[in-house]
C-alpha positions in Angstrom: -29.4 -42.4 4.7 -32.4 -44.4 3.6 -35.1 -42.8 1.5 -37.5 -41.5 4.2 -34.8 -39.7 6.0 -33.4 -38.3 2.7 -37.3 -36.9 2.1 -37.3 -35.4 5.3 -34.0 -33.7 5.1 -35.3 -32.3 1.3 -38.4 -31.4 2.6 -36.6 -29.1 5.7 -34.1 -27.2 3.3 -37.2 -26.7 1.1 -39.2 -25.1 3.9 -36.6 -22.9 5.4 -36.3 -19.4 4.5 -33.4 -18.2 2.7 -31.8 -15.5 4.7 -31.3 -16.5 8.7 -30.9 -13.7 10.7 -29.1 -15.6 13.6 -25.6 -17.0 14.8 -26.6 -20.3 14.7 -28.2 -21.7 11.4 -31.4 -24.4 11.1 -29.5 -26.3 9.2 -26.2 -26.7 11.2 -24.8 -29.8 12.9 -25.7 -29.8 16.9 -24.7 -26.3 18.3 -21.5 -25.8 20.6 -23.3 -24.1 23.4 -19.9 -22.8 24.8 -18.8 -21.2 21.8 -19.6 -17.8 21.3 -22.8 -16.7 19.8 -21.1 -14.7 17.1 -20.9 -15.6 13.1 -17.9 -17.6 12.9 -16.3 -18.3 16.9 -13.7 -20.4 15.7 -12.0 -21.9 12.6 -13.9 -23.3 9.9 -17.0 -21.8 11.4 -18.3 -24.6 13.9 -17.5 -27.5 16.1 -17.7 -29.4 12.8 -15.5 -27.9 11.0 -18.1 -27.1 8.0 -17.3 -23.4 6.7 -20.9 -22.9 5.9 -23.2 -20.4 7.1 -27.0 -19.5 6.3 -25.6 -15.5 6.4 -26.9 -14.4 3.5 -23.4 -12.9 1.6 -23.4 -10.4 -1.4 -25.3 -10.6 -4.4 -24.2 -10.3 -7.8 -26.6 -6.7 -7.8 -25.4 -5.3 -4.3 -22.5 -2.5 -4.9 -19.3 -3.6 -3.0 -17.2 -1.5 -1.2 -13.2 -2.8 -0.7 -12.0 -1.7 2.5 -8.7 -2.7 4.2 -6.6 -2.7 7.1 -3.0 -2.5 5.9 0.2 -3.3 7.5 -0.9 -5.1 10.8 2.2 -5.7 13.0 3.7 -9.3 12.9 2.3 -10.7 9.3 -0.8 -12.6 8.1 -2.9 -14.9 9.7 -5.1 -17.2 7.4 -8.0 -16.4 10.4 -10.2 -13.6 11.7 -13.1 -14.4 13.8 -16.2 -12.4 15.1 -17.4 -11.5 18.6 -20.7 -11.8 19.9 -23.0 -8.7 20.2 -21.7 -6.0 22.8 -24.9 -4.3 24.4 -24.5 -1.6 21.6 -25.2 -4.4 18.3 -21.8 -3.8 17.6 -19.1 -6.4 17.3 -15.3 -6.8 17.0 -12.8 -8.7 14.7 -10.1 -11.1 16.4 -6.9 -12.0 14.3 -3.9 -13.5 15.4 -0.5 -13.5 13.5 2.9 -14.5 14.6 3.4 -12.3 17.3 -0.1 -10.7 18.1 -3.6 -10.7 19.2 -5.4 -8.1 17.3 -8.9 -6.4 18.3 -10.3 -4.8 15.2 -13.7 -2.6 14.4 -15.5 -1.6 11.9 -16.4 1.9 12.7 -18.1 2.9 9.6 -15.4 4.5 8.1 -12.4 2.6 8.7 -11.1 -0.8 10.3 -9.3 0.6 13.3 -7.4 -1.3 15.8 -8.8 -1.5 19.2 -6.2 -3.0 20.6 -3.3 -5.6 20.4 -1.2 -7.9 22.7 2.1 -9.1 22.1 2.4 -13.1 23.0 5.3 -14.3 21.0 8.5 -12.3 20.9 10.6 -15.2 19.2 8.1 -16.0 16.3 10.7 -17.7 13.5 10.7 -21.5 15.3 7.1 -21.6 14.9 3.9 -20.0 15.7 -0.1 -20.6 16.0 -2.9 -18.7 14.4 -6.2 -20.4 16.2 -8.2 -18.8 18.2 -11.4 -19.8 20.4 -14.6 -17.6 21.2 -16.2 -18.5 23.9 -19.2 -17.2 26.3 -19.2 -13.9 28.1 -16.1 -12.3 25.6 -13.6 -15.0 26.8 -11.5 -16.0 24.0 -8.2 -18.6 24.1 -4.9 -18.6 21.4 -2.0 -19.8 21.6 2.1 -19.7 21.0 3.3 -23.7 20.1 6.9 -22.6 20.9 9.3 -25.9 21.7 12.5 -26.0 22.1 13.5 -28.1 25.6 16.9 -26.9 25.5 15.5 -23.1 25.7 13.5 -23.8 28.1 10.3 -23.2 25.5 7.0 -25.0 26.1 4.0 -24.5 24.2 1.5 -22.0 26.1 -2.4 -21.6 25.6 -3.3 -17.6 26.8 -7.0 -17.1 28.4 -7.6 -12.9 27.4 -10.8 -11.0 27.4 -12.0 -7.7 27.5 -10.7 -4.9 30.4 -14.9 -3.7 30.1 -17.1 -6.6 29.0 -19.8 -4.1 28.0 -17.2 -1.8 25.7 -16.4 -2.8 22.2 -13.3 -0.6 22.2 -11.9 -1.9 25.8 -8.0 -3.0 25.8 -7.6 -6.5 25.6 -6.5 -8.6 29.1 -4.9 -11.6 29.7 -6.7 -13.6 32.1 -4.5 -16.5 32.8 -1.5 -18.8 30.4 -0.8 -22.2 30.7 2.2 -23.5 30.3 2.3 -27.1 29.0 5.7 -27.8 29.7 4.9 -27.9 33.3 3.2 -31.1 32.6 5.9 -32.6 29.9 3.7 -32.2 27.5 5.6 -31.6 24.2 4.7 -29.3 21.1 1.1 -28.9 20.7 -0.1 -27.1 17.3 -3.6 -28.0 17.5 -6.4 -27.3 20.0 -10.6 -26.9 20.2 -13.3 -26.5 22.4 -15.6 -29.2 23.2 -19.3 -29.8 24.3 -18.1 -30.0 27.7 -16.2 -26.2 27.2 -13.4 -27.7 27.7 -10.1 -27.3 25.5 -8.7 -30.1 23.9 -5.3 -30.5 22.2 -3.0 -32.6 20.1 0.8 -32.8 20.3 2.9 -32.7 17.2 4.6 -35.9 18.5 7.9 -36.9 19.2 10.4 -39.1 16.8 13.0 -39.7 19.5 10.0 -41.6 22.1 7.9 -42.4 18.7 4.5 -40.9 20.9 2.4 -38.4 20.6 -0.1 -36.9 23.0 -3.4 -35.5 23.4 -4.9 -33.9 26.4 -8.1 -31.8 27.8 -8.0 -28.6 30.1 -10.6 -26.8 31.4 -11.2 -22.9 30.8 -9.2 -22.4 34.1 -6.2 -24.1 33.1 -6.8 -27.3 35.2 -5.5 -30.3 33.3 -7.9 -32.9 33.0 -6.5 -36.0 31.5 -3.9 -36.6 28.8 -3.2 -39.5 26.7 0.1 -40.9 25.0 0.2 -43.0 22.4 2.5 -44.5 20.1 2.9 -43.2 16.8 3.6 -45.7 13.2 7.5 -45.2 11.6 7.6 -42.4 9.2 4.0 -40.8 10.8 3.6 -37.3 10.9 0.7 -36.5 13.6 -0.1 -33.0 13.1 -0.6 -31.2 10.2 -4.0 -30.3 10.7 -6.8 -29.0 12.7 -9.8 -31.5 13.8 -13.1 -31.4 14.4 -15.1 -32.3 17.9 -18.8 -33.8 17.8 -21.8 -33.7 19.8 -20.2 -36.8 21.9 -17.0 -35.0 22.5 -15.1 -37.2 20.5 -12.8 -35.3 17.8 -10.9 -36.7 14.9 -7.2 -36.5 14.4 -5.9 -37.1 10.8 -2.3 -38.5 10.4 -0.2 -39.2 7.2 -0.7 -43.6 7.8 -4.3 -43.1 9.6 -7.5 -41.6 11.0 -8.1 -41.6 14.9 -11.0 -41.3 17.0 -10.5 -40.2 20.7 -13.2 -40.5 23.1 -13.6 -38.4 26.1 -16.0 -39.9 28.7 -15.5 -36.5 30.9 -12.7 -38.5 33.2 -10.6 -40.2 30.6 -9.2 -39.9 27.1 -9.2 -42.8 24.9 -8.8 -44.6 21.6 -12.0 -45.7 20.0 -10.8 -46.8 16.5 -8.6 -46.1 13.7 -9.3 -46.0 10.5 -5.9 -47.0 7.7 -5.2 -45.0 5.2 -1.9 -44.3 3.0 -2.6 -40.2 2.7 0.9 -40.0 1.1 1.0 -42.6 -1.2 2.5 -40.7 -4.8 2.4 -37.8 -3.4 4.6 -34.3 -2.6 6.7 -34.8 0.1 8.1 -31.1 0.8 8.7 -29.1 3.9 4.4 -28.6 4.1 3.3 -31.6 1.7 2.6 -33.8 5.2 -0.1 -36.3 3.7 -3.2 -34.8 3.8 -3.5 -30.6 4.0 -6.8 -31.0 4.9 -9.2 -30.7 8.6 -11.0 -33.6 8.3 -15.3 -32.2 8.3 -17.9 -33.7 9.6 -20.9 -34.5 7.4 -24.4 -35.8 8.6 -25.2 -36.1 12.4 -28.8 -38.0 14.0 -30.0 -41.5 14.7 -30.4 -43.5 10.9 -28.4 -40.9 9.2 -25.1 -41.6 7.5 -22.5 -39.7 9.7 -19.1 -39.0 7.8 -15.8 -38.1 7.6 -14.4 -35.8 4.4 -10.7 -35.1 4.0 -8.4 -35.1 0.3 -5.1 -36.9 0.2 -2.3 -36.2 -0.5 -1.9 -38.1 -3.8 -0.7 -36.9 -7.1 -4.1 -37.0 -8.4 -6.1 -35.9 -5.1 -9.2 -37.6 -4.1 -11.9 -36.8 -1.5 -12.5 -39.4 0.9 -15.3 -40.6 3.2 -14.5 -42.6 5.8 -17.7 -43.5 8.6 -18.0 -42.4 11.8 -21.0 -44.7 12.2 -21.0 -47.7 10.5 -24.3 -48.8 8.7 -26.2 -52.2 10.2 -25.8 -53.5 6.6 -22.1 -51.7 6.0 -19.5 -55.2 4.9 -16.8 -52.7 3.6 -14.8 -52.5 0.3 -12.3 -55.2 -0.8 -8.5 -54.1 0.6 -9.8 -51.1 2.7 -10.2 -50.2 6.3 -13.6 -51.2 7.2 -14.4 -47.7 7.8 -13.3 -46.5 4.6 -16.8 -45.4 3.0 -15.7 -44.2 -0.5 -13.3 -41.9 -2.7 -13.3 -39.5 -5.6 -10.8 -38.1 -7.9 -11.3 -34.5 -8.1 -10.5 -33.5 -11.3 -8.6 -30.4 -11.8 -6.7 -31.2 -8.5 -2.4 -31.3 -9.7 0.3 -31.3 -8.0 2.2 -28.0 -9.0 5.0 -28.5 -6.6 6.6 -30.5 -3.7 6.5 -27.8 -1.3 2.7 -28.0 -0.2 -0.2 -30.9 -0.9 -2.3 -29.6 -4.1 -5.5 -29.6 -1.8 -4.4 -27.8 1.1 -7.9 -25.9 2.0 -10.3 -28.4 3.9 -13.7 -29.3 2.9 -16.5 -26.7 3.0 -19.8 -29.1 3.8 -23.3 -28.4 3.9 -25.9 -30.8 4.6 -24.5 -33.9 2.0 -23.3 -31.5 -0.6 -18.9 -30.5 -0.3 -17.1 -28.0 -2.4 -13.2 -28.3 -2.3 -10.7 -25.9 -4.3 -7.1 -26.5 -5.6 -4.3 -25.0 -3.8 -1.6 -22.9 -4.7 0.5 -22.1 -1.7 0.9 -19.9 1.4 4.0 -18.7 0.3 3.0 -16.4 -2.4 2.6 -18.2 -5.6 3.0 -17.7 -9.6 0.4 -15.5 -11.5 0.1 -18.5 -14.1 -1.3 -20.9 -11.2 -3.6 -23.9 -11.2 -7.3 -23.1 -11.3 -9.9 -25.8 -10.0 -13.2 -25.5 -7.8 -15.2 -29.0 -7.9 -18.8 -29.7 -5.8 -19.6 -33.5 -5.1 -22.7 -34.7 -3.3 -23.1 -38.2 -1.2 -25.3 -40.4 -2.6 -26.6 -41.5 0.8 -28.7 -44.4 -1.5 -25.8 -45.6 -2.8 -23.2 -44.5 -0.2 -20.8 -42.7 -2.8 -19.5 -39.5 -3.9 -20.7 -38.3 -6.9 -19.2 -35.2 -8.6 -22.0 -32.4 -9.5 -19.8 -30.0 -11.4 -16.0 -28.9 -11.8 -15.1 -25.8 -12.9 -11.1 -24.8 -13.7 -12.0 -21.3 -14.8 -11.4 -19.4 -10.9 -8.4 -19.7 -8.8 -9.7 -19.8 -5.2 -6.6 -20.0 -3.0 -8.7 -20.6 0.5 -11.0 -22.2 2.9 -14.0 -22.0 0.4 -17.5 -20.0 2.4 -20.8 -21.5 1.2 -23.7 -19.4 2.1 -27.1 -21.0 2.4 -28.7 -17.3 2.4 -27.7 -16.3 -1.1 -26.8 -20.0 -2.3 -23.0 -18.7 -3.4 -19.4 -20.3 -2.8 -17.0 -17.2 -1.8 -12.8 -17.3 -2.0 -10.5 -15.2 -3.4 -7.4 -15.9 -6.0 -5.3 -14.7 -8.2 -4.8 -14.3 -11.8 -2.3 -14.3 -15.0 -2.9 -10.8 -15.0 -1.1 -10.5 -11.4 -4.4 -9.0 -9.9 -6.5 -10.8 -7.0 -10.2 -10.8 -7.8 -12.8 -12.3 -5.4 -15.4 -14.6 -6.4 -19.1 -15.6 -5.9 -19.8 -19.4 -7.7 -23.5 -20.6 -8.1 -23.8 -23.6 -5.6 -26.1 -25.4 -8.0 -24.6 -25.1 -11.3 -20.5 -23.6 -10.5 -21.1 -20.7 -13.0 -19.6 -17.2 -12.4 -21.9 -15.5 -10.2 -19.6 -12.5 -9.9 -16.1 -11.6 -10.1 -14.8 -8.2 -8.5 -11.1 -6.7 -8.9 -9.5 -6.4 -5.5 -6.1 -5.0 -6.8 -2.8 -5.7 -7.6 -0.2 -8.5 -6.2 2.2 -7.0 -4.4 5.3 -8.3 -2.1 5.9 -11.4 0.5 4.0 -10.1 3.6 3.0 -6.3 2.2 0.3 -7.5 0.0 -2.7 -6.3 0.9 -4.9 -9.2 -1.2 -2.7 -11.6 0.0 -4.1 -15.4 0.0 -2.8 -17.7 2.1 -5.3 -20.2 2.6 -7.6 -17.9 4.9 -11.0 -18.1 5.3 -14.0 -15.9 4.6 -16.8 -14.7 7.5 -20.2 -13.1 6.9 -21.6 -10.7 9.5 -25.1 -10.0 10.2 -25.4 -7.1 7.5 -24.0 -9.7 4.6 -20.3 -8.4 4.5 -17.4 -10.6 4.0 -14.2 -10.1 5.8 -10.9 -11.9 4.8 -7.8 -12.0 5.9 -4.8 -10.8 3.5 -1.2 -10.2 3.8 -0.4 -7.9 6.8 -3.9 -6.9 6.6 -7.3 -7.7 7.0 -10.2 -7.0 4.2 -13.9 -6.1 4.3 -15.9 -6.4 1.2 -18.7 -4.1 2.1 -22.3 -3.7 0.8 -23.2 -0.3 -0.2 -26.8 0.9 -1.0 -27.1 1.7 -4.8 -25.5 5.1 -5.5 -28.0 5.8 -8.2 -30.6 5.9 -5.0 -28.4 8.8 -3.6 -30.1 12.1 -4.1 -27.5 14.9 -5.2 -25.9 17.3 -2.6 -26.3 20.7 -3.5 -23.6 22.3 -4.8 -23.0 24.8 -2.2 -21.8 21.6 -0.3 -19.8 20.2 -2.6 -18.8 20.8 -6.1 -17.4 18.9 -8.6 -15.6 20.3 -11.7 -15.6 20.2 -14.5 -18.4 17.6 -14.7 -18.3 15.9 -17.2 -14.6 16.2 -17.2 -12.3 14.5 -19.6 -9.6 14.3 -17.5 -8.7 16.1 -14.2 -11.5 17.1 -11.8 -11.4 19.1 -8.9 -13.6 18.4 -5.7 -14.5 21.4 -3.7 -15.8 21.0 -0.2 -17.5 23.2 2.5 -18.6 21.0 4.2 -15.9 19.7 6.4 -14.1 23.0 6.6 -10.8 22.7 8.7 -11.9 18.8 9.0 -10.1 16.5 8.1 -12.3 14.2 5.2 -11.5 11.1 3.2 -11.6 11.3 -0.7 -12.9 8.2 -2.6 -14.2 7.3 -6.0 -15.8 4.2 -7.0 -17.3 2.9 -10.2 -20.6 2.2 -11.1 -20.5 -1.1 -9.6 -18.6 -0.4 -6.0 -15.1 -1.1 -7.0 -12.4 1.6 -5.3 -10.8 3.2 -7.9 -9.1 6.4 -5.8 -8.6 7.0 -1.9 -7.2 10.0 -0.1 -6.9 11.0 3.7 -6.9 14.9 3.8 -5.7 17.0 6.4 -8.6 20.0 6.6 -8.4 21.3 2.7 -11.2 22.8 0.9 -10.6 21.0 -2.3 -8.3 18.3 -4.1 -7.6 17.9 -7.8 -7.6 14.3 -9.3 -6.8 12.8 -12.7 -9.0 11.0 -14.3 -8.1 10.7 -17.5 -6.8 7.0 -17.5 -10.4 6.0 -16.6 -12.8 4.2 -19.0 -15.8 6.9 -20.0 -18.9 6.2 -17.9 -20.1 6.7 -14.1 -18.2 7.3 -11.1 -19.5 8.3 -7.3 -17.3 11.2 -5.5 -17.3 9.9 -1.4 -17.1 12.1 1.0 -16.1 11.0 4.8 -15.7 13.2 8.1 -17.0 11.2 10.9 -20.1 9.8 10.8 -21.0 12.0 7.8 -20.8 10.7 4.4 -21.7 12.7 1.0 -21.8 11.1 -2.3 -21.8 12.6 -5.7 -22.0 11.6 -9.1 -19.2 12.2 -11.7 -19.4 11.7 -15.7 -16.4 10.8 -17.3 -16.3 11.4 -21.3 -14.3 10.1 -23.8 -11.3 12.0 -24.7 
């Protein structure tokens, strides 16, 4: 980008406000307009695959609340997505594991299940975790079963809701599609155009040495498909891809980049950009060149317009490869002529040969990418590899250049940047076996917050769980994450200092100050059943306890630091908070 275009762009982040209290941001790339008008419709947040959001997120002064939603039938999922507004505000949480569609809400108390929908009864040859939001509550996922001599085909499921207008209606499926009607082989990969339709990849096969790709509409009609021939030794799917403004998406090999080009009759190969992803590299059971989605950076007439992915090399770099080439662009000596530059990213190692040591893709906003070290969907070591880095493309000198690096945080995910309270959110964990989340300065990388989530627990029935998920925003500034078996809200709470005491012929709390056990009376909720909590000073859950109708419950204390705590009270909609002095023994 050329120096008034670059003055422009400053001069419309500079006037925008900081907190954007819509779906769609000022500062995205050109709007899907079939995806749904919801926070995050699909994976990696839009069509571009940017994982950025204007949502303003929490604050390293807001209170935070950890809720969670434990045990879900049929694993993790690395995804949960939002719906669009119901009639009521409210909206719902999609997730998709193994074996089920799950719809989720928040209903002030709780995450509750809505509903869920089995789709795969045979999940251990493989299984698909994307979903698609689309207009008027219409959603897509998939099961990329294969296996010819079982007579398994990949199928793409078309559900909605049984009541459009009802949050909490069961979920129904519209219509499936199974590919194996047309011979189309495994497909692991799929996305919604500018057209609305669905587009998909195939995973390839070595016997024929082709690969396909294909486009459906949203009533299952099958547009077009292409074959074509893949390199020796070329693995075809590993990732997701992205889908522009032109309908052309991006499809990111071990040997090579591919543009396809859909002209809204037929699917085509525009160009392919050469590229050895493997190279010195981990060649295990998930280490399949580069772990990454490529992400689209920069979109308009006379502005650079990018591709950012890592490879898969034993010292990582971030590449940029054009999408447009520049009037003026001659290319470097030995590359693909659409090879625009690469950086090492400097605390990016390869721990082991089972996964690529950047697995998470690129979060972009605007010219400015943040990229985090991986550590493994598989559960990993508490002494793990730390790195978060931030580049910037110089759009003077058409290079990367590297604004900080930090290899303090473990991050273990797709990386969230919010434009709203200019923080980079992901979660990791420890040497002290505990996952924490984090909030990093976008300008600078410092610590803007660190909160305890909990303890690591087992394969699959641990709550704080990473496994390269992403992070979502909602309108009110909460985060939502998926875990192991369970899905996580990091909730903003108004200050509890604000919160004027109940009197205490409601509620009683004693002894207070108390040294060790307290007991909580309440007549409040008489012959109710009510919800015990107790939170620090600064939000973190520190006790929980469902109870069946009791006037009181005792609770110890005494392994608690001296300071402030907050008593929580739940029946219903009806919350009471009190405040509890702990003293030093």
């Amino acid at each position: 980008m050329k120096l008034h275009v670059l003055l422009h762009f400053a001069l419309v982040l500079f006037t925008l406000p900081s907190f954007c209290q819509t779906s769609f941001c000022p500062n995205d790339p050109p709007r899907n307009p079939y995806l749904a008008d919801s926070p995050y419709p699909t994976y990696h947040r839009n069509s571009y695959a940017q994982a950025s959001t204007c949502l303003a997120g929490p604050l390293p002064s807001d209170n935070l609340l950890i809720k969670a939603k434990k045990q879900i039938e049929g694993g993790t999922s690395p995804w949960v997505y939002l719906s669009d507004k119901y009639p009521n505000g409210e909206r719902v949480l999609y997730y998709s594991n193994a074996t089920h569609v799950f719809k989720f809400i928040d209903n002030g108390d709780d995450l509750v299940t809505v509903d869920s929908l089995r789709i795969d009864f045979d999940p251990i040859t493989s299984f698909g975790w994307n979903f698609l939001l689309t207009k008027d509550k219409v959603w897509f996922t998939y099961d990329p079963k294969y296996n010819p001599d079982r007579n398994q085909y990949t199928r793409i499921f078309k559900l909605t809701d049984a009541d459009v207008t009802d949050p909490y209606s069961e979920i129904v499926m519209v219509d499936r599609l199974n590919l194996g009607d047309y011979g189309i082989e495994k497909v692991n990969n799929f996305n919604l155009n500018y057209n609305g339709e669905l587009v998909f990849t195939s995973d390839g096969n070595e016997a024929t040495g082709r690969a396909f790709a294909g486009v459906i509409d949203q009533d299952f009609n099958l547009l077009d498909t292409l074959s074509y021939p893949m390199l020796p030794d070329e693995i075809v799917s590993h990732n997701a891809f992205p889908i522009d403004e032109n309908n052309s998406f991006y499809r990111l090999t071990t040997h090579r980049l591919i543009k396809f080009d859909w002209d809204g009759k037929e699917l085509s190969i525009d160009w392919q950009a050469y590229y050895d992803f493997v190279n010195d590299g981990p060649t295990g059971s998930f280490a399949e060149g580069s772990g990454t989605t490529p992400t689209l950076m920069g979109w308009g007439e006379g502005n650079d317009q990018l591709i950012v992915v890592a490879d898969g090399h034993a010292n990582n770099n971030l590449i940029a490869f054009w999408r447009e080439l520049p009037p003026d662009w001659e290319g470097k000596p030995g590359r693909d002529i659409r090879f625009a530059d690469a950086i090492s990213i400097p605390f990016a190692v390869a721990s082991n040969n089972t996964f690529q040591s950047i697995e998470n893709s690129p979060t972009v906003f605007g010219y400015e990418v943040a990229i985090a070290q991986f550590n493994g969907f598989l559960g990993y070591d508490c002494d793990n590899v730390k790195g978060v880095q931030k580049f910037r493309w110089d759009t003077t000198e058409d290079k990367f250049v590297l604004e900080w690096a930090t290899n303090d945080v473990n991050m273990n995910g797709v990386l969230l940047y919010s434009e709203g309270s200019n923080l980079l959110y992901g979660s990791g964990k420890e040497a002290d076996c505990n996952y924490y989340y984090y909030a990093l300065d976008w300008d600078d990388g410092s610590l803007a917050f660190k909160k305890l989530l909990g303890p690591e627990g087992t394969f699959l029935d641990d709550p704080f769980y990473d496994a390269g998920s992403n992070n979502i925003i909602d309108d009110e500034g909460n985060i939502y994450f998926p875990g192991g078996s369970s899905l996580i809200k990091l909730e903003k709470l108004q200050d509890p200092l604000a919160v004027a005491e109940i009197p205490t012929d409601v509620v009683t709390i004693y002894p207070n100050p108390t040294t060790g056990h307290v007991n909580i009376q309440n007549t409040a909720f008489a012959n109710k059943a009510w919800k015990l909590q107790i939170f620090s000073s600064t939000g973190t859950s520190l006790f929980e306890k469902n109870i069946s109708g009791a006037p009181q419950y005792e609770v110890d204390i005494s392994h608690l630091a001296a300071g402030i705590y907050f008593v929580v009270i739940t029946s219903g909609d009806q919350v009471i908070r009190k405040k509890l002095v702990k003293e030093r023994q």
